[in-house]
C-alpha positions in Angstrom: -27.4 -7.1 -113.5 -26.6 -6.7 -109.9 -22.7 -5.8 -109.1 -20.0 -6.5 -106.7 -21.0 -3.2 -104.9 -24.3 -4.4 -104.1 -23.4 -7.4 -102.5 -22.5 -6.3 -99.2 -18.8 -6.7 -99.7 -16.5 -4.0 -97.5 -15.1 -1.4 -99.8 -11.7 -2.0 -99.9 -12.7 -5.4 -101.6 -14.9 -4.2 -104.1 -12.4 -1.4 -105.0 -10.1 -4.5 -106.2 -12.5 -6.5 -107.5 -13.3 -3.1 -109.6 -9.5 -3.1 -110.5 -9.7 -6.6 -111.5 -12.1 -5.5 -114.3 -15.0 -7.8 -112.5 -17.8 -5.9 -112.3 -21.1 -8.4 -112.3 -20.8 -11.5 -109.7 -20.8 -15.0 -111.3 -23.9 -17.4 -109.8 -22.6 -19.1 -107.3 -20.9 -15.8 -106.0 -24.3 -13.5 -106.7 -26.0 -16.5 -104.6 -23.1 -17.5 -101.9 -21.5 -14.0 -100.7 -24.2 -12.7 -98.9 -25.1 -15.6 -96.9 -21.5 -16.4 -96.6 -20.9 -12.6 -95.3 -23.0 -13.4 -92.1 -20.4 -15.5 -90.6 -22.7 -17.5 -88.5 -24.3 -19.9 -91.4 -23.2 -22.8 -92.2 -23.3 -23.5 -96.1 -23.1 -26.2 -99.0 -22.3 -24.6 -102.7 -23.0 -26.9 -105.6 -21.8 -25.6 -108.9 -19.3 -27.1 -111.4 -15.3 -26.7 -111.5 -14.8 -22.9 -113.4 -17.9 -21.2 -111.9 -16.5 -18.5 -109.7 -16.3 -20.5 -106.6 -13.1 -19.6 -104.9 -14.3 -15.7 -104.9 -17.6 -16.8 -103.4 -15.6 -18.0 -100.5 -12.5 -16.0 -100.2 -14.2 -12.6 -100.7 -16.3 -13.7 -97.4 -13.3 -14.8 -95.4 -11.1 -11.7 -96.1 -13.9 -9.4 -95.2 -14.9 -11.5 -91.9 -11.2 -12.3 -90.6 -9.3 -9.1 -88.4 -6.4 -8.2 -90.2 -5.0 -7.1 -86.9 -5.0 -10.1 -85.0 -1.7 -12.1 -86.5 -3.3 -15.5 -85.6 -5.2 -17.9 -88.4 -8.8 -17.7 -88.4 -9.9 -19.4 -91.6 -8.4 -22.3 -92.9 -9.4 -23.6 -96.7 -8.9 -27.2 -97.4 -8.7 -28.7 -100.9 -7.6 -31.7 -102.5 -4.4 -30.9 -104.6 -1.4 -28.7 -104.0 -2.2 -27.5 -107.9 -5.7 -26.2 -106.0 -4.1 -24.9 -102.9 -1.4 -22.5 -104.9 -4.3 -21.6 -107.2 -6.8 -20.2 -104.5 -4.1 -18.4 -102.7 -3.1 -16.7 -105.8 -6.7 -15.5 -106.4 -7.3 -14.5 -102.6 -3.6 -12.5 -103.2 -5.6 -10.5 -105.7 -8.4 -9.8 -104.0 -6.2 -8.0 -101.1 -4.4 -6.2 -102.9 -5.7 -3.2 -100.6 -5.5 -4.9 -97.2 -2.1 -5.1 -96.7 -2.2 -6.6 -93.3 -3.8 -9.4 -94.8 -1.6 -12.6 -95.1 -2.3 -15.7 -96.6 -0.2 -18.9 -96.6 -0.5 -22.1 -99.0 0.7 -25.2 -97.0 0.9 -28.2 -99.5 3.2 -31.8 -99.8 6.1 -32.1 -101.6 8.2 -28.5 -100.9 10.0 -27.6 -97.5 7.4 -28.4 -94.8 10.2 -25.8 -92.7 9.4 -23.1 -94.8 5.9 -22.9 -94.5 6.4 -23.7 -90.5 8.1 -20.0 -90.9 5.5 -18.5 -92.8 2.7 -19.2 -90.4 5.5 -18.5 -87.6 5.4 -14.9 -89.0 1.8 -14.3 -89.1 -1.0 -15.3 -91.3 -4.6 -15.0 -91.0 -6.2 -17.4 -93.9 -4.6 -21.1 -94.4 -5.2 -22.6 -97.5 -3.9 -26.4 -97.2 -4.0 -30.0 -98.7 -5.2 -32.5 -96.2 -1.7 -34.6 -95.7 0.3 -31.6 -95.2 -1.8 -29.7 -92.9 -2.2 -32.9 -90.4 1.8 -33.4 -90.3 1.8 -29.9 -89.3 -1.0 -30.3 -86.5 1.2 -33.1 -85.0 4.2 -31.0 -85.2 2.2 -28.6 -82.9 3.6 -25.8 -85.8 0.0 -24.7 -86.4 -2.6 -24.0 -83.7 -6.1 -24.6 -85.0 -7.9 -23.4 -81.9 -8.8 -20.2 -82.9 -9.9 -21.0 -86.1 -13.5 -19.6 -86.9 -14.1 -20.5 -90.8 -13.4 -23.8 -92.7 -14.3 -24.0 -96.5 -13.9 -27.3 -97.9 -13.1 -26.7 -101.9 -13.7 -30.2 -104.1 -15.4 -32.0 -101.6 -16.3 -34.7 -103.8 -12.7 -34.8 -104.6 -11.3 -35.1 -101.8 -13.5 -37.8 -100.7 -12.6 -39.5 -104.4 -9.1 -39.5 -103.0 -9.7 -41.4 -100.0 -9.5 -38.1 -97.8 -12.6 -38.6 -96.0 -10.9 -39.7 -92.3 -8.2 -36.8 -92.7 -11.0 -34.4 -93.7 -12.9 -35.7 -90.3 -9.6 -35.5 -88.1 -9.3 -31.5 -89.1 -12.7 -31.1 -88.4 -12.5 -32.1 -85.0 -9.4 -30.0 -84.3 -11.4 -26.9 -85.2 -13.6 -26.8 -81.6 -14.5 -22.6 -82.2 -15.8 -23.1 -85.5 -18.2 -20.5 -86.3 -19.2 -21.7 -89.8 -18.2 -24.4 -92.2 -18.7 -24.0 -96.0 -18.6 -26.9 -98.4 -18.3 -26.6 -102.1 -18.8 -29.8 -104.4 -19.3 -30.3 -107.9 -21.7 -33.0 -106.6 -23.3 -34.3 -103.6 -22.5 -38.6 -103.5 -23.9 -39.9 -100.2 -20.5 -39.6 -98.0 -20.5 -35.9 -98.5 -24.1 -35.7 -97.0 -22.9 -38.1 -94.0 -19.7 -35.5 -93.5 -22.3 -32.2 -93.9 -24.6 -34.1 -91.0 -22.5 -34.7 -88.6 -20.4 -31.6 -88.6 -22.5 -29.1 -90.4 -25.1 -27.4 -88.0 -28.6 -26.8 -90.7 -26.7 -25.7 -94.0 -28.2 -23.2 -96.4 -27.7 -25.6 -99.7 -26.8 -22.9 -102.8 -26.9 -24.9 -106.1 -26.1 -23.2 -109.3 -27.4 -25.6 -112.7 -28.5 -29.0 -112.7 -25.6 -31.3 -110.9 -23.5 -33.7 -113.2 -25.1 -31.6 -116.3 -22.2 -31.1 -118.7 -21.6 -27.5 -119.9 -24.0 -27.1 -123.0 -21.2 -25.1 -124.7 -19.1 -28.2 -125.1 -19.2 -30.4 -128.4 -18.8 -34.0 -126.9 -17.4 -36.5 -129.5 -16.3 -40.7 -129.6 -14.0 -42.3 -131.8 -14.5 -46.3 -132.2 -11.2 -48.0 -132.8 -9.7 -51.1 -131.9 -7.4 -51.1 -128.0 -3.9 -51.3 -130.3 -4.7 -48.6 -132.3 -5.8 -46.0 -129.7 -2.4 -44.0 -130.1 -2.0 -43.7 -133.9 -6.0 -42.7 -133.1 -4.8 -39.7 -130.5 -1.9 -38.9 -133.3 -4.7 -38.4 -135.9 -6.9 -36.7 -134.1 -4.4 -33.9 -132.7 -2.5 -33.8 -136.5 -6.7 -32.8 -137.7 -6.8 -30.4 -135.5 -3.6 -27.8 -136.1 -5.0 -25.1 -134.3 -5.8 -27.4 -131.0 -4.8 -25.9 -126.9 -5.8 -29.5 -124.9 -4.9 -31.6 -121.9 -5.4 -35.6 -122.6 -6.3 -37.4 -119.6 -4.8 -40.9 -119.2 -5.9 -43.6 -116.3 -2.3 -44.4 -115.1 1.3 -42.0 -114.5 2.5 -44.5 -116.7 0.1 -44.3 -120.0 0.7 -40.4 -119.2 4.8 -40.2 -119.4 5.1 -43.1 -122.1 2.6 -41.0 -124.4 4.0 -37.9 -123.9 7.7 -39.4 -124.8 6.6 -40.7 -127.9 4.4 -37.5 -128.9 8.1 -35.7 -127.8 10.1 -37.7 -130.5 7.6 -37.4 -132.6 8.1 -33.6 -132.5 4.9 -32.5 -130.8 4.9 -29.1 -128.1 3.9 -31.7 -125.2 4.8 -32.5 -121.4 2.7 -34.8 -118.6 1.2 -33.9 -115.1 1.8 -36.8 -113.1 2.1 -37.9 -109.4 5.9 -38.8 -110.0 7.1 -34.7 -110.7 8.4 -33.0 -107.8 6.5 -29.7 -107.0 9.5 -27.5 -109.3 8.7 -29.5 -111.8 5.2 -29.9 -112.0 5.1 -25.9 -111.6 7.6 -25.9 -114.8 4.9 -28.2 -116.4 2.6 -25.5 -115.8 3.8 -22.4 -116.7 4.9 -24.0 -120.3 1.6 -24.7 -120.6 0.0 -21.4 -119.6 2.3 -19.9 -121.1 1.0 -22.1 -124.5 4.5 -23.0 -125.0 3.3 -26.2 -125.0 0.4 -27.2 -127.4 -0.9 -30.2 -125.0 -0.5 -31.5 -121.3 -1.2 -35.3 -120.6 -2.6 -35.7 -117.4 -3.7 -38.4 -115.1 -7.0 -37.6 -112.8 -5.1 -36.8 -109.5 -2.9 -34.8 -110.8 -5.1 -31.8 -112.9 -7.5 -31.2 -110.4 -7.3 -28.3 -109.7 -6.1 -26.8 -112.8 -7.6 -24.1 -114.2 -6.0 -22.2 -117.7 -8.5 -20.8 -120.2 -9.1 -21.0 -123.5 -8.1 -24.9 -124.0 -10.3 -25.8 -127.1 -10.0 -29.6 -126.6 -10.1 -31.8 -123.7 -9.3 -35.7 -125.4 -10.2 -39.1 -123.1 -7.2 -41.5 -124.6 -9.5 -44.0 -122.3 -12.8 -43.3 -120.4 -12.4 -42.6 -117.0 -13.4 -46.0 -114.7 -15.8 -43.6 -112.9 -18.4 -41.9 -114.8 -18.8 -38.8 -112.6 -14.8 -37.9 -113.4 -15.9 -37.9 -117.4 -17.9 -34.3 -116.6 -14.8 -32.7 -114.6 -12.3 -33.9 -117.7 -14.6 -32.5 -120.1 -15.3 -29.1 -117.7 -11.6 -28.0 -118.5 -12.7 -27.0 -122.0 -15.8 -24.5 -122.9 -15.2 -22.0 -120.0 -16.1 -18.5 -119.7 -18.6 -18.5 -122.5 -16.1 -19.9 -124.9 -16.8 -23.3 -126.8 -14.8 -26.5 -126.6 -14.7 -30.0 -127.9 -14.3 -33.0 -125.5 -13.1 -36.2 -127.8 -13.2 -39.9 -126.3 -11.2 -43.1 -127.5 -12.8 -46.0 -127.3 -13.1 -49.7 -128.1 -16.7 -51.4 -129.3 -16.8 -52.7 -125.9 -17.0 -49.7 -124.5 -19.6 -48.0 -125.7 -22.2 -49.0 -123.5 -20.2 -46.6 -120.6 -21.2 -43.8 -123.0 -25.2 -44.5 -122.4 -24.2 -43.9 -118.9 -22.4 -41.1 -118.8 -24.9 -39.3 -121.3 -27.6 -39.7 -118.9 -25.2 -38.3 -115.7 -24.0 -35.1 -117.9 -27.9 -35.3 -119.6 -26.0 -34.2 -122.8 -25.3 -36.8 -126.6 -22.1 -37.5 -127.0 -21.6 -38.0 -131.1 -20.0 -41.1 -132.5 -17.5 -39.7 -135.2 -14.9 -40.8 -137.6 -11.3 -41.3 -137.2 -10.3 -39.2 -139.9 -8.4 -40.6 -142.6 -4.7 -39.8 -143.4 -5.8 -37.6 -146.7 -8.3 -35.9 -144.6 -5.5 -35.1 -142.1 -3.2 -33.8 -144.8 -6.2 -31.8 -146.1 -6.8 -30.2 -142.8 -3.1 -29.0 -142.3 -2.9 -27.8 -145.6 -5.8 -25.3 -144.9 -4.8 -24.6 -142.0 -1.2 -23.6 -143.9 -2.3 -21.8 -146.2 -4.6 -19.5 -143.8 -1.9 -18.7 -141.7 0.3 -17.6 -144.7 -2.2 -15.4 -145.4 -2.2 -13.9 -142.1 1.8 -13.5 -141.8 2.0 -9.8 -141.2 4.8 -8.4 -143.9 4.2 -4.9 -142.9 7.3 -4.5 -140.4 10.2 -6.1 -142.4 11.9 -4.8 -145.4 10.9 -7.2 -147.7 10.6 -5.0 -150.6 14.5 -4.2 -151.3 14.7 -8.6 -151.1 11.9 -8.6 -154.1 14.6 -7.7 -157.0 16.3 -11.0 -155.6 13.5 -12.7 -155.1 12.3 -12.3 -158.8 15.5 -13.1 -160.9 15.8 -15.8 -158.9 12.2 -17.3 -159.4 12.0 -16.0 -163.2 11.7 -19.1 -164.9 9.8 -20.7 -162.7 6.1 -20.8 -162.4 3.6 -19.4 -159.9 2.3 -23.1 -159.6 5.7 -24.4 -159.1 6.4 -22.1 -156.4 3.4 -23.3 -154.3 3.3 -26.8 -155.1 7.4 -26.0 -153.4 6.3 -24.4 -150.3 3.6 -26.8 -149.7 6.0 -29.8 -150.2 8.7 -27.9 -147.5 5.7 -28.0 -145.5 4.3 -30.5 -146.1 6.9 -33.5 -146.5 6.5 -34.9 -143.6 2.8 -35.5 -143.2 2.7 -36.7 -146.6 4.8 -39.4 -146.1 3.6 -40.4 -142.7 0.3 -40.4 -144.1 0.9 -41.7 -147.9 -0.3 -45.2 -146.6 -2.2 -45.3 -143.4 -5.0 -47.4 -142.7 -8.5 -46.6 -141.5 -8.3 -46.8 -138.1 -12.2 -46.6 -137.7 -13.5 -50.3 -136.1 -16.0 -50.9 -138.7 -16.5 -54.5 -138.2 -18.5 -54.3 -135.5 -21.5 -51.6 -135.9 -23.2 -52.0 -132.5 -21.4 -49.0 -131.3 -23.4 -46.6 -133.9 -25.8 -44.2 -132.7 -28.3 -46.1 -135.0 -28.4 -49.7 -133.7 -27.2 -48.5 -129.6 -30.4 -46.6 -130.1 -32.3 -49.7 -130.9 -30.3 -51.8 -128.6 -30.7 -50.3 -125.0 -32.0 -53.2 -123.3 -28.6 -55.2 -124.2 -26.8 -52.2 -122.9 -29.0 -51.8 -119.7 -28.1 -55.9 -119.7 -24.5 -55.7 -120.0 -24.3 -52.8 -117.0 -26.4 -55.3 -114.9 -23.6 -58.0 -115.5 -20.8 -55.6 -114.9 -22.7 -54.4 -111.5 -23.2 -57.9 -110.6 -19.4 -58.7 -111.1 -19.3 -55.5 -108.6 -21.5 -56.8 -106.2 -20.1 -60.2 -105.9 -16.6 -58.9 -106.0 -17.6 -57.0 -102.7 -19.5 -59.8 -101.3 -15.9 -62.2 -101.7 -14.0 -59.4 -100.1 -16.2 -59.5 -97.4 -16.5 -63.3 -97.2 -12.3 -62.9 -97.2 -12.4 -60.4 -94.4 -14.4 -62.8 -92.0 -12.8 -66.1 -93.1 -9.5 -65.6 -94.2 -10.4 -67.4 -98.1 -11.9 -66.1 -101.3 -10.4 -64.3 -104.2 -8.3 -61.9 -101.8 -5.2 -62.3 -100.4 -3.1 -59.8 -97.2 0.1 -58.4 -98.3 2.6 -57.5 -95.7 4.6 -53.9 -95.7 7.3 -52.7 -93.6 5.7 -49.2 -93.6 3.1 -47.8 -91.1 1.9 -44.4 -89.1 5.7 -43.9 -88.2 6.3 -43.3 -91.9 4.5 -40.0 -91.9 1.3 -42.1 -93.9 -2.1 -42.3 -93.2 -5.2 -44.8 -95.0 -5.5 -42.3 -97.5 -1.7 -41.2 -98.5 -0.6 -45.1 -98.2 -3.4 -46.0 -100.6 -2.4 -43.2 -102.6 1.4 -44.5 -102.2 0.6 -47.9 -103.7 -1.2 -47.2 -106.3 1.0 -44.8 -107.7 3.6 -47.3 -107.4 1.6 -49.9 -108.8 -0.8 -48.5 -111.3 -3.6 -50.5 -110.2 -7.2 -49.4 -109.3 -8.4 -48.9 -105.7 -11.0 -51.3 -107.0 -8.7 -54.1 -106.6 -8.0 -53.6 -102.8 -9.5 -54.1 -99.9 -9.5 -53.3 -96.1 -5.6 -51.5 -95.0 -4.7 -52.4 -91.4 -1.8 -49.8 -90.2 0.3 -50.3 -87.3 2.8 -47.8 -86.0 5.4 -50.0 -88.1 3.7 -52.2 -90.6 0.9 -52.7 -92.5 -1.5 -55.2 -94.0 -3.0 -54.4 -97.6 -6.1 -56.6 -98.7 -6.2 -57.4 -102.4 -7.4 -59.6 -105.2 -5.0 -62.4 -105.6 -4.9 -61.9 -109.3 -3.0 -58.6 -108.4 -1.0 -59.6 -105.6 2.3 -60.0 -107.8 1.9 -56.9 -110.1 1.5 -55.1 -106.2 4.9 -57.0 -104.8 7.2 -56.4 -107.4 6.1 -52.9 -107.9 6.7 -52.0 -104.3 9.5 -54.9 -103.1 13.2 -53.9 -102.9 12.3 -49.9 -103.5 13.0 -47.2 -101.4 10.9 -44.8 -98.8 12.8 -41.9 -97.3 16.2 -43.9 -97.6 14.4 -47.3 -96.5 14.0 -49.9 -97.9 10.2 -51.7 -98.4 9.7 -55.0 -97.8 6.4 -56.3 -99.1 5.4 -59.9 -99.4 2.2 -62.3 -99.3 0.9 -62.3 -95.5 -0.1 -65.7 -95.8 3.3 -67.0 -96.9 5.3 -65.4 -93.9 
């Protein structure tokens, strides 16, 4: 197997990849580096989340940037500030011999003044979410003139989250450019259009088949009715003892109302959402690192970029609206050549997005049992009784405690004893669990493997109807747009460009507030002070009195219906 050494890499950088205990590049970085070391060719990496990617590109940059010159020269932009901290931690690694080198995260939600200071002091590579990094070109505290490399991380991401203008704007305030590399878990039609018109003849580096899910996961659906989906999560995480997992929710609110009631419940657990300030979402983190907590409950936007090994079980409390976001979930789990499990909640309804998304990861996903509540106290009693036998005894002084022990326990039993330590245990479950119900949806067999499998073309018919509702939900939009009528209505907002926002964060704004889909809007019109937000009428109210009377920054919003002004 070919080595760091061989690569081309300067030797102060393979000296710490040495002491990093890395000695044979990944893929992407055995196929990326040396093209990337050129400096002068432009370059689009396709390979999944976990794959090595952030050494294929910051190896390059801290071998082609002059650690003399106190001025930035390569600038990383990446969706999430989770992302941004994570890449300059691994780039802070990989200098550990150049000490000259400095490297500066710029992200939302922490003291824009402090990072203003850092870059004041010197700093060579930028690594920066898009939001943050624009505020700070219009400050005019960061001078992108000189910079000579741009590596756009999660470029599918980004553009997921509406980044695409932002992502254009930085572009064009990078006029020295010498070479822009794009990495992207996979290649959707905008990310071509962005590659063309600022990319100059890209060397395109792919690394497995795109969208393929990683074969060392075991993928897994559980068919249940919509009310039961949370005494279906509780089952599945008390029959699995030994799980380390993130559960991915759709909304900030699913995500904090779950993880309260896993908390009473008495389960290790904390969510990741857009509402936690950057201390507290880096609290959130360590804990769970740390494996202080057993599970983190996540929406979409706010794990990407998270990367902590050895999770075992990545569980879909829904399926995610897009299919594509299903293979980065499940790519949390199953890294580094270890095996995980990804598990999916759904309702009969449903299944037929399963067909889909087995196609996109080309992978089955097997439809399994909700376990039942003896099966669950079977598993934890197993799961007991190994780890009693794995309590290490050999550092206390239990012996002098076994004259005690013995006149204590003489008249009772060896099967007495047990049957007591299991019921201290064991109480609790047992109870819980004395008289639950089967929570598997057995009523309604069309989501079995046997009769989907002899039922595609009713699937293939129901995803024609649901892409037709699509297609005519686009084509009212449009007819709205040009005539004023249809299903969509304007909403009025007394916050615009002066508020710090652009398309992107104010979409990003309302739907947080809201917890509604970006589905259900349509074109945003933003004026210095106002805006105008298209949306389906049917959603109109559930976006007003989510966002009328709050506060912005000590303001307070005004939203109402346009047409009622």
């Amino acid at each position: 197997m070919i080595t760091f050494s061989e690569l081309g890499l300067d030797e102060k950088l393979v000296k710490a990849t040495d002491a990093l205990g890395f000695v044979n590049p990944t893929t992407i970085q055995e196929k990326a580096i040396p093209i990337l070391l050129s400096g002068t060719t432009d370059m689009i990496g396709l390979a999944q989340t976990g794959t090595g990617k952030t050494a294929a590109f910051g190896l390059p940059l801290l071998q082609l940037v002059d650690e003399k010159q106190r001025n930035a020269q390569a600038l990383v932009i990446c969706p999430t500030r989770e992302l941004c901290m994570q890449i300059v931690t691994e780039i802070e690694l990989f200098k550990k011999f150049m000490p000259g080198m400095n490297v500066v995260a710029v992200y939302g939600g922490t003291s824009i003044s402090m990072q203003i200071r850092d870059i004041k002091r010197g700093v060579q590579i930028v690594v920066a979410t898009p939001g943050r990094l624009i505020d700070l070109i219009e400050r005019k505290a960061i001078n992108l003139e000189e910079i000579k490399y741009v590596v756009l991380d999660e470029a599918d991401e980004m553009l997921n989250m509406g980044f695409q203008e932002d992502i254009e704007f930085i572009l064009q305030n990078t006029p020295k450019k010498e070479s822009t590399w794009l990495f992207s878990a996979t290649m959707p039609p905008e990310i071509r259009k962005v590659s063309k018109k600022y990319m100059n003849n890209p060397q395109e580096v792919t690394v497995g088949k795109m969208n393929t899910a990683n074969k060392n996961i075991d993928h897994q659906y559980f068919v249940t009715q919509s009310q039961h989906r949370y005494e279906t999560l509780k089952r599945l995480i008390d029959f699995n003892p030994g799980m380390y997992g993130i559960i991915f929710t759709r909304t900030k609110m699913d995500a904090q109302d779950i993880a309260s009631k896993l908390t009473r419940e008495g389960y290790d657990i904390d969510a990741l959402h857009g509402d936690l300030s950057q201390p507290q979402r880096d609290k959130v983190m360590q804990s769970f690192r740390d494996k202080t907590l057993q599970l983190l409950i996540a929406t979409d936007v706010a794990a990407r970029g998270i990367d902590v090994k050895e999770i075992t079980h990545v569980i879909n409390y829904e399926l995610p609206d897009d299919t594509e976001v299903y293979t980065h979930r499940s790519g949390r789990t199953g890294r580094a050549g270890s095996t995980g499990i990804c598990m999916s909640i759904v309702h009969a309804r449903e299944t037929f997005k399963l067909r889909s998304i087995e196609r996109l990861i080309q992978s089955t996903i097997l439809k399994s049992e909700v376990p039942t509540g003896k099966d669950v106290c079977r598993k934890q009693f197993y799961h007991f009784m190994d780890k009693l036998l794995k309590v290490d005894i050999s550092h206390g002084n239990y012996d002098s405690y076994l004259p005690m022990l013995e006149e204590k326990f003489a008249d009772v039993t060896k099967e007495e004893i047990l049957k007591r330590v299991a019921a201290t245990e064991f109480d609790r479950f047992l109870k819980y669990y004395e008289n639950s119900e089967d929570l598997n949806l057995r009523e309604q067999r069309r989501g079995d493997r046997r009769e989907i499998g002899n039922d595609r073309g009713n699937d293939r018919g129901r995803q024609r109807i649901d892409s037709s509702r699509d297609g005519s939900r686009g084509r009212e939009r449009g007819s709205s747009e040009n005539s004023g009528g249809g299903n969509t209505t304007r909403l009025f907002v007394n916050l615009g460009t002066k508020d710090g926002f652009y398309k992107s964060s104010f979409l990003q704004f309302v739907l947080d507030m809201s917890d509604l889909k970006k589905e259900v809007l349509g074109r945003i019109d933003m004026k210095e002070m106002n805006s105008w937000v298209e949306i389906d009428k049917g959603y109109a109210g559930q976006m007003i009195k989510a966002v009328d009377g709050k506060s912005y920054k000590g303001r307070r919003i005004r939203m109402n219906d346009a047409n009622s002004r």
